[in-house]
Structures are given as C-alpha cells and as structure tokens.
N, C-alpha and C positions, 0 to 999 in steps of 0.2 A: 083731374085724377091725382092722387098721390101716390108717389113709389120712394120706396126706401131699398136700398141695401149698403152695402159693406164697400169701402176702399179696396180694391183688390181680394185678392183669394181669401175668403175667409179662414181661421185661425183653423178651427177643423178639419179644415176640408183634408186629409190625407197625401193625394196625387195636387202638388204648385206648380199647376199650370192654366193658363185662364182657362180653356174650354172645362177642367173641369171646377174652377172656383165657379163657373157660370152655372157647374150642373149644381153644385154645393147652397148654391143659393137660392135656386129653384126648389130644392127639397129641404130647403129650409122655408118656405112659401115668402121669400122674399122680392121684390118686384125689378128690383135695381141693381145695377155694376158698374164699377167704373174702376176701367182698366188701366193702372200704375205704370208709365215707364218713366220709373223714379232718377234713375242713372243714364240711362240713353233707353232711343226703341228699336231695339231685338227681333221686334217681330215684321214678319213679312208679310205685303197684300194679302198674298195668298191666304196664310194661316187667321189676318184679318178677316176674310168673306168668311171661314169655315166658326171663326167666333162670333159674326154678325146671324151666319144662321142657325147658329146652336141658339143664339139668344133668344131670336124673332121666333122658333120653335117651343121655346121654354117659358114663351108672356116677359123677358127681361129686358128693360130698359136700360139698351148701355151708354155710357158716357167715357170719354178720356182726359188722366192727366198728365199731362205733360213732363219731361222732364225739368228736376229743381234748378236745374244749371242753366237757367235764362235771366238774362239784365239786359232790358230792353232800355234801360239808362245808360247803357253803358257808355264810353266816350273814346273806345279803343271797340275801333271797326271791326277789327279780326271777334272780339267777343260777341257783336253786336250782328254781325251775320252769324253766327254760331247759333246766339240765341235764335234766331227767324230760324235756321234751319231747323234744331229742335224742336219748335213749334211745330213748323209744316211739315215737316216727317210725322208729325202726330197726330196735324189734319189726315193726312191720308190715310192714314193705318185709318181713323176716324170714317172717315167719308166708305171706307173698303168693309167696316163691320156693322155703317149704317148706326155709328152714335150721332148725335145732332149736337154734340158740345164738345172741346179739346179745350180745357182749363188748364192757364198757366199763373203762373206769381207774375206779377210786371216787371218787377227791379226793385231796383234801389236809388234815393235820391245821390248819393254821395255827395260831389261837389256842385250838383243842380241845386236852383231852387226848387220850389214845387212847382210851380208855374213852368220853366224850366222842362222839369221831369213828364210832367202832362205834354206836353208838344211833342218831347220825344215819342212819347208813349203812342200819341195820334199818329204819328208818322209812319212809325212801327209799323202799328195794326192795317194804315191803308195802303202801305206795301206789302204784307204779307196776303192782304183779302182782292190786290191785284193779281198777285202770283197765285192765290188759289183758283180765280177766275180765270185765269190762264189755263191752269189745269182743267179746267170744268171740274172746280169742287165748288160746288151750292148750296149740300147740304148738311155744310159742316157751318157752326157758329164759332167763333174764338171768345173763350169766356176766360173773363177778365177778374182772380179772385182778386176777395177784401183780403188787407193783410194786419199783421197783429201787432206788429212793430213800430215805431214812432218812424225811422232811418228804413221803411220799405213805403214805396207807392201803392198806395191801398185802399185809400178812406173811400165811403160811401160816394161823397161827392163826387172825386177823380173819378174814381168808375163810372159814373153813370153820365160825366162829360163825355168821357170817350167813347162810350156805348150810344150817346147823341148823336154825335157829329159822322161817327167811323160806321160805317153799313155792317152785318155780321158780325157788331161784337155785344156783346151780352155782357152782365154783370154772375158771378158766379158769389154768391151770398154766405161766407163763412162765418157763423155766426159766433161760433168761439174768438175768433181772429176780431171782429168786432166788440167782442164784450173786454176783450184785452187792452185792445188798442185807445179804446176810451173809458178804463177805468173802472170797469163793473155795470155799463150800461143798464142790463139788460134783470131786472126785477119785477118786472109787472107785463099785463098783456099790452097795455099802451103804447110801454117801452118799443117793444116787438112791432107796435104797430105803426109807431113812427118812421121807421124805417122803410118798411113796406109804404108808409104811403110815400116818400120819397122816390121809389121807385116806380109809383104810378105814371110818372113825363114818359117811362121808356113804352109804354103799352104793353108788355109782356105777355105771349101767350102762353107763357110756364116756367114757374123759377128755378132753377137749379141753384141748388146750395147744399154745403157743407156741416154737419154738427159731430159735437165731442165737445167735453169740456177744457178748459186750461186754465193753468195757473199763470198769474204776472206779477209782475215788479212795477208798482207803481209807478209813476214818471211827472206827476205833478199832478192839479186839479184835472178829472176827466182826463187822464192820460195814464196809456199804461203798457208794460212791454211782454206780449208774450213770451212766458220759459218753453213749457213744456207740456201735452198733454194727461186729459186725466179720464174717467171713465166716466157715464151720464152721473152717479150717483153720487159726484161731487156735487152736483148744481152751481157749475161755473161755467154759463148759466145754467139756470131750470128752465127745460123744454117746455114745460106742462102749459106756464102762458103761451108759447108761441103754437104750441098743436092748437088749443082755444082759437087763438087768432087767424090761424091758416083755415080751420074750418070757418069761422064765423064771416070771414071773408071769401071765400069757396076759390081758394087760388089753388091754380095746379101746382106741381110742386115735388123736387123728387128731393130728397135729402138723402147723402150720402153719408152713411158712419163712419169717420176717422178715429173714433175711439181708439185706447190701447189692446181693448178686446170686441175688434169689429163687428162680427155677426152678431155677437150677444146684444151689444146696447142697441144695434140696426134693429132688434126683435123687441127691444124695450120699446125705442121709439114708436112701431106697432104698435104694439100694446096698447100704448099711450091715447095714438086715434081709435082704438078699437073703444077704449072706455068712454070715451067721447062719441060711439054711437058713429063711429066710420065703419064702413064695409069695405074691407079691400079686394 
C-alpha cells in the first residue's frame, strides 16, 4: 500500500498542534504523518496514545522524526549520550502513538574516517535497540536517513550496512538528499530503480521515505552538497520515474512530503499515483 502525507502540521491547518495537523490531513484525504520534534520532544506519553488514536481512528499512518541535534559520531560523550537520549525519548513518544519508525540523521564524519564513522554508527544503534528492549519497546524501528552532504554519514551503502548487521534499524530513503549527494543522480526510472534494487539484501516489508526537491553545490564528478529545499515542481529530482517504479515494482511505500509547501506537493505526489492508475 502507499501512503503519503505532509512533515508535521500541514501549512493550512489553522489550530499547530499535532492531533489537529492529523485531523488536517485526514480531510485533506491524505494517508500519512510524521510527527516533527525538530528542536526537542515536548510531548508526553500521554498526549502520544491520544495522537496514536486520533490517527488509527482517521486510516493515518504515523511516523516520527527525531530531533536535528543528534551526532551519533560524536567523540565527546556528553554529546554522544545526548544524542541516544533524543533519539529514545523519540522511540517512546513513537512506541506510545503506535508509529513503527523514529527517523534520525546519523551524524557527522568529522575527524572519523568513514569506516570509522560506520562502527560508531553500529554501536550507537545496538545500544540504543538494548535500551529499547529493556523497555519492552518492539514496535518501534530506528530509521536510519540518506543524507545530502559529502561531511554527513548517509550514503546508500552505510545505511543499509547498519540496517544488516543492527536488528530494528531500517533505512529511511530521502531521495532529495540522495540526488544531492551524488550529483543529480536521479533522471530516469532505472536511476530510481537502482537503488531500490540495492535495498533488496534488507528484505523490506515497506519503505519509508522522504521527498521534496533541493538545490546543490556540486562537489566534483557524482558528488554534490545539499543547500536547501525546493518545491516538487523544480524536478530536483522528477518523481514521475520514481511513482512508475514504485508501482511497476508493487512496493509498499509511504512517502513523506518535506517540501516548502508541505500538504500541497503531498496532494501532487497523489495525484501523481492516481494518473498512474493507483487507487488510494
């Protein structure tokens, strides 16, 4: 099945607060949410279960991101549990409104190499997916996004090592951040579908991922550095091969809109599989 919606509260919605970005989105007949604690999370269990059953009430598919203030590279401890805490503060909120994914950025290489950085990264994850097991949290995943920068742990590859080896951790597929990072990748449905078949090792029972367009700063052959986002109708990239691909491959699949004007391009996206002969 595919489900789309919007980054946090959509731009219309009136009343910013999730339960009603979640009604916002609903009567916009959109299938998906995923709940921003951009800066820290604010929110409590409680107010979590009453946003898990507005959702499960309304057919919406929630997800969480994490806050941006994680460097699971870090090399100063005090950052370094900061970051896990952020995260698993996220798992819970997560696990309490019944999302099956808490998406974080990994870090940053700094003075790691990449080799380096990846160990870190594994270590991270199979200490935080202990602590969650402690808690009896099971059915939360840690999803692990692609990143768009040359100086962030992100590539294809790395994710989908540590999504091998680490139980619970997922790859989270941003595919703006991907077409950044390597330079305009993403032209054709093949393009699109190479990647996808790269992620066939992890066996996926449904991909979570990211779209919006964005602008970059080239950075040499196939290399390039995300600025800043743009809205679908730059075609940086063009969706259009990748909805082709996701249907011709019948992968489940929610994609979240991070555009500048979230709900609108989330209802493009729509669109998109509708003319493709999808039925949501």
């Amino acid at each position: 099945m595919i489900y789309i919606g919007p980054a946090g509260v959509p731009i219309s919605c009136e009343e910013r607060t999730t339960l009603a970005g979640i009604g916002c989105t609903a009567k916009l007949k959109l299938n998906a949410f995923e709940c921003e604690f951009v800066r820290r999370v604010g929110m409590s269990n409680e107010m979590a279960k009453q946003v898990g059953e507005l959702a499960k009430k309304l057919g919406v598919r929630l997800s969480v991101h994490c806050p941006y203030f994680v460097n699971l590279c870090s090399q100063e401890e005090e950052k370094f549990k900061a970051s896990q805490k952020r995260i698993l503060d996220s798992v819970e909120r997560a696990h309490f409104m019944r999302a099956g994914v808490a998406v974080f950025h990994p870090g940053f290489y700094g003075k790691l190499t990449p080799h380096e950085a990846l160990e870190a990264v594994k270590h991270a994850c199979a200490e935080m997916v202990d602590e969650m097991a402690s808690r009896g949290i099971t059915d939360v995943n840690l999803g692990l996004e692609t990143m768009g920068k040359q100086a962030t742990f992100g590539t294809v590859d790395e994710i989908i090592a540590v999504c091998k080896e680490i139980e619970r951790c997922v790859p989270v597929v941003d595919w703006a951040h991907l077409n950044c990072r390597y330079g305009g990748i993403f032209k054709t449905q093949e393009d699109y579908g190479r990647i996808l078949d790269e992620l066939k090792s992890l066996k996926l029972k449904h991909l979570h991922s990211h779209a919006t367009c964005a602008e970059f700063t080239p950075a040499g052959p196939g290399a390039g550095n995300e600025k800043h986002h743009l809205t679908l109708d730059a075609k940086k990239p063009d969706y259009g091969p990748l909805v082709k691909e996701i249907l011709r491959r019948k992968i489940g699949t929610t994609l979240i809109s991070e555009s500048p004007i979230l709900e609108q391009d989330a209802l493009v996206l729509k669109r998109m599989f509708e003319k493709q002969g999808y039925k949501f």
